[in-house]
N, C-alpha and C positions, 0 to 999 in steps of 0.2 A: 408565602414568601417567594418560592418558585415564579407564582401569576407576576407579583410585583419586580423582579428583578425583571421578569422577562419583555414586560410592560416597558419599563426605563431602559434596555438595554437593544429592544428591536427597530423602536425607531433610528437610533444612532447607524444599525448594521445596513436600514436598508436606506437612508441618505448615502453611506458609504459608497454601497454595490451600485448605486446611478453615476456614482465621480467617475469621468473619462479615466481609460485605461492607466493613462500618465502620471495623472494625480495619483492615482494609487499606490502607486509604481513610487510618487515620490515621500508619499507619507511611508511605505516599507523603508527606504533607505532612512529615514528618520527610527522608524522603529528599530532597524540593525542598530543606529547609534545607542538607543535607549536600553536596547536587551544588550547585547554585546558589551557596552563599556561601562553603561552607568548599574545597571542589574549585574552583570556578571553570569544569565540565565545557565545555568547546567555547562558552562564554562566547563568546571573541573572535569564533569563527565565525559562529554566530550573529547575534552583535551585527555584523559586520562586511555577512552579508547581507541584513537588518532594512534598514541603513542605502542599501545602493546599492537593495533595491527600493524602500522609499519615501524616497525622497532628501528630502519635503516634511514629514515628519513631524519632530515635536521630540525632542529625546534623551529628555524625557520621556512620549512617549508611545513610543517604541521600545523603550525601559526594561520599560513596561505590556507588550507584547506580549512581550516576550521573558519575563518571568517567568510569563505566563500561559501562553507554549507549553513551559518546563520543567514546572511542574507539571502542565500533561498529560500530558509524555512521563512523567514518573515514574507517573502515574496509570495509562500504557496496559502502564508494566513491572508494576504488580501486578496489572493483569489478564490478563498472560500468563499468571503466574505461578497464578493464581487459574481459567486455562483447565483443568489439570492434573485437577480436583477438580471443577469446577463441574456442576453439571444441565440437562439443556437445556432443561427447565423454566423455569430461571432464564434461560437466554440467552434466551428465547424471550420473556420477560419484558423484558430487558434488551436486547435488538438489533432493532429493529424493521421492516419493508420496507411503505415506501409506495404502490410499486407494481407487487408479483412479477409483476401482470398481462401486463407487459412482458415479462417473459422466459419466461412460459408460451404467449402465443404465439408467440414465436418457435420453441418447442419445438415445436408444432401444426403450422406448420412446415416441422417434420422437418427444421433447420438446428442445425449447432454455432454457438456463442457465443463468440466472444471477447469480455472484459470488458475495457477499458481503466480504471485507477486510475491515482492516485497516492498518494505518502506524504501525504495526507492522513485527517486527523477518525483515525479509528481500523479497522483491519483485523484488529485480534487476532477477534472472534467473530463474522465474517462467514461463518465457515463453517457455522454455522446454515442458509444460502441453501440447504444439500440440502434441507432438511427442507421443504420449499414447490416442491423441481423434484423431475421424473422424471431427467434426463439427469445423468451421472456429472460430479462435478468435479473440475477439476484448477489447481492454482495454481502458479507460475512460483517456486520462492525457490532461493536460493545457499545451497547446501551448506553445514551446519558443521562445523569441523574437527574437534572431539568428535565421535565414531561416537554414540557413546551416546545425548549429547546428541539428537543431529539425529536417530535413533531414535525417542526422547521425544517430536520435536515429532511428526513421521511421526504417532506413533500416539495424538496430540491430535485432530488433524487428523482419524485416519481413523475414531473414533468417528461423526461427520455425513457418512461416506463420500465423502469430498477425497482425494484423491491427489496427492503434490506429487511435480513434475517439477523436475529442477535445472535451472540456465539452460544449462547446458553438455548437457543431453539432449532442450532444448526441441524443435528443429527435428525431429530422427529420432525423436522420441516420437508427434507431432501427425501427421508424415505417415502415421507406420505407422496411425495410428488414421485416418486419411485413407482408406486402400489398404484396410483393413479395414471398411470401412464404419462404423466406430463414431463414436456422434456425444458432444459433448464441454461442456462450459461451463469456458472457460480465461482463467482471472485474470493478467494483466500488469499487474506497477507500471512504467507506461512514462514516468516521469518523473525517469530518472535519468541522469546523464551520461556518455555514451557516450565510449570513449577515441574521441581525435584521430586514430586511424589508421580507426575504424570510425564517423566521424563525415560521414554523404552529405548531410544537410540542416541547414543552419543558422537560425535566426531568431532573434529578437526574445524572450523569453520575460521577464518583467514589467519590459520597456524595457531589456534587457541582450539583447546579440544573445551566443550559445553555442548549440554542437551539440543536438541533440533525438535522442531514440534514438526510431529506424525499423522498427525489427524487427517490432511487433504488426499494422503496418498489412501490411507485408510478407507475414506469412502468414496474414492475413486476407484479404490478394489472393491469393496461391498458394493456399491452401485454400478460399476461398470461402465464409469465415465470417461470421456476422453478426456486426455491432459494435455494442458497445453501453458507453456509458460510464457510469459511475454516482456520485454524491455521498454522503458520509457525512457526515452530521451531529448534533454531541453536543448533545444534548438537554438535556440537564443531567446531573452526574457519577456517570457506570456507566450513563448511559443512553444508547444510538443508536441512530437511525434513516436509511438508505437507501435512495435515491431512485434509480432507472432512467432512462437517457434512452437511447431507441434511432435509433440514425446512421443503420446502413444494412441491409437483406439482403442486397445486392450491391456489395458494397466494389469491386468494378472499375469500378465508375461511375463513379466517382470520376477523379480525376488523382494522381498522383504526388503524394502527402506531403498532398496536403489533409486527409486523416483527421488526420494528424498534426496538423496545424495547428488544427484542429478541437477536439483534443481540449486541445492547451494552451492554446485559447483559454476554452474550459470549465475548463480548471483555472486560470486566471489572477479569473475570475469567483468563484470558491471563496474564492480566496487573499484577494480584496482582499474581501469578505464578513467572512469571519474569517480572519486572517492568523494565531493563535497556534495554528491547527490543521496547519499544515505543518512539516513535518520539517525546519525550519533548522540542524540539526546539520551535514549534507551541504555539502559543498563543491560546491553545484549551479553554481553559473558561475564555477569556477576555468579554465575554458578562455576567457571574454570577451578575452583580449587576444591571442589565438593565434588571430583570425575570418580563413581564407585569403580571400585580395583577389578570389577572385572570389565572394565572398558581402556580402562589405565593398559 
């Protein structure tokens, strides 16, 4: 069933990904129609977390943001889609880095990178970032349950020579390449919500206290990576540009979770800049009311 859907469903993506930029561009503003008014896709959610981060804003400027963060997110599904086909010519044109400066010295060196992000601005053609380092990359995503599929993205991806590791082979991937001396540039979206059972630090994250996932900083202290977190921002539509901010060399310097802390404080600054570039679909603080009392 897999072979079969994927069979009827890959020819349709890659006549897509050859349509000029425009066409695409204008089949999204048909699909905002379609998700947005006629679906209602993850509406409530959305509008439900719009509302508790900014409690001070009016329904009609919530309103504003929330339609201008679905028509991005439909804008960033045809540029996955439009990954498939594309040139890197054009991504090279279209993805633009402020300042690789950053992460080529940290290559000089002779340190691995861990990248902290989040769902934010857009990460479908970040993987461009080979084409400007020496050091191999690898990015953190969850398996899909189509073999095929997840195949497809596999070998998007490995065109700009990315490697993606599942979250579930993170830890034993990184260390062997630890043990083996190989050095690495390793992307984490560390802004999503950790279950309740794997939740060690709690704060505040835009005035709503829920869990924060620990993980990146975790093995940036075991392995001894440098950190570095970085902003995406759309320029204008199909256009971004990425900007570097480098934290640490030696993340044990540090204390327990300050990186963490650090980096949502970075992403809090992002959000309230432009708030229609974050992933409100996410159920990010469905654990707020579940805060154990010694965090309370």
């Amino acid at each position: 069933m897999q072979l079969l859907i994927y069979i009827l469903v890959y020819p349709f993506l890659w006549i897509m990904s050859i349509l000029p930029t425009r066409v695409l561009y204008g089949f999204s503003n048909f699909l905002f129609f379609v998700v947005y008014y006629l679906f209602n896709y993850r509406k409530k959610v959305v509008r439900e977390n719009l509302c508790l981060c900014f409690p001070k804003k009016s329904l009609h400027e919530i309103k504003s943001i929330e339609k201008k963060f679905f028509q991005h997110l439909c804008d960033m599904f045809v540029e996955s889609i439009k990954s498939i086909s594309i040139s890197e010519a054009e991504i090279r044109k279209r993805y633009k880095f402020t300042n690789i400066e950053e992460i080529n010295k940290i290559e000089a060196a002779n340190k691995s990178i861990l990248l902290m992000c989040a769902h934010y601005g857009s990460w479908e053609w970040i993987f461009i970032i080979q084409r400007y380092v020496t050091t191999d990359g690898y990015a953190i995503y969850k398996k899909i349950e189509n073999k095929y599929f997840d195949q497809l993205v596999r070998k998007i991806r490995a065109k700009y020579n990315t490697n993606l590791i599942t979250n579930k082979e993170t830890f034993t991937s990184m260390r062997e390449h630890k043990r083996l001396g190989k050095k690495g540039i390793y992307g984490f979206l560390s802004d999503q919500s950790p279950k309740l059972k794997s939740a060690y630090h709690w704060r505040e994250f835009m005035n709503i206290k829920v869990p924060v996932h620990t993980g990146a900083e975790k093995l940036a202290k075991e392995l001894d990576l440098a950190i570095v977190f970085f902003k995406t921002k759309k320029v204008k539509r199909g256009y971004y540009e990425t900007t570097f901010k480098t934290v640490t060399l030696n993340p044990n310097e540090f204390e327990n979770y300050q990186i963490t802390d650090l980096f949502i404080n970075y992403l809090e600054d992002m959000i309230h800049e432009e708030p229609a570039y974050y992933l409100w679909t996410h159920k990010r603080w469905k654990h707020r009311n579940n805060v154990p009392k010694e965090f309370q």
